[in-house]
N, C-alpha and C positions, 0 to 999 in steps of 0.2 A: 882449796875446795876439798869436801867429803872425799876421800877414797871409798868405794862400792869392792863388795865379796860379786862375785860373777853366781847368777842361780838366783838371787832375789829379786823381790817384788817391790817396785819404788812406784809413785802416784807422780806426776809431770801435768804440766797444764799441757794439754794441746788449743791451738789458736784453730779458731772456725774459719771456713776460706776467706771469710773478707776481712777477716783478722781483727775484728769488732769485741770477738770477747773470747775467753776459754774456757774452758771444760777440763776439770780435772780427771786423769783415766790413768789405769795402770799398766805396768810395761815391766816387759824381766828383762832384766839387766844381764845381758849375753858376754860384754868386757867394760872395765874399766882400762881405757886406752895412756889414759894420763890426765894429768890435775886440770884439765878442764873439759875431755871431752868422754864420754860414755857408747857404748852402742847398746839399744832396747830393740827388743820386740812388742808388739801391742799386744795387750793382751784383751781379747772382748770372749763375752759367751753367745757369739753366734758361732753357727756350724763353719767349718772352712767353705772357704767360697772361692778360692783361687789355687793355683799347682803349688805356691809358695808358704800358703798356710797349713797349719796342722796343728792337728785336735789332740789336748794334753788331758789329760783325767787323771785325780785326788785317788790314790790309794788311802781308802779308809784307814786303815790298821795303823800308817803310819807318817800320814797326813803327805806324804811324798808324790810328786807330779813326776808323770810317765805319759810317753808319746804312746797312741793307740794306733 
């Protein structure tokens, strides 16, 4: 398997509840644990909606994501 740098942006299907079809969506890659397994974050552009989420925002000047 790929080894992943920790801080990047990788695209995953996610499976719909009834598991019928996916959807590809992107996700930061928090560690690469070992040759088969990863841990992500979702990444979507809606507002936080839960204690566990949190709003990241593009420093223009140097294209860098920073927690707000």
């Amino acid at each position: 398997m790929t080894r992943y740098d920790p801080g990047i942006v990788l695209l995953v299907d996610f499976p719909f509840p009834a598991q019928t079809a996916t959807k590809r969506r992107p996700v930061f890659l928090m560690a690469d644990v070992d040759h088969e397994d990863i841990i992500v974050a979702q990444v979507t552009s809606h507002p936080p909606r839960g204690r566990y989420d949190l709003h990241l925002a593009v420093e223009r000047a140097s294209g860098h994501l920073f927690h707000t």
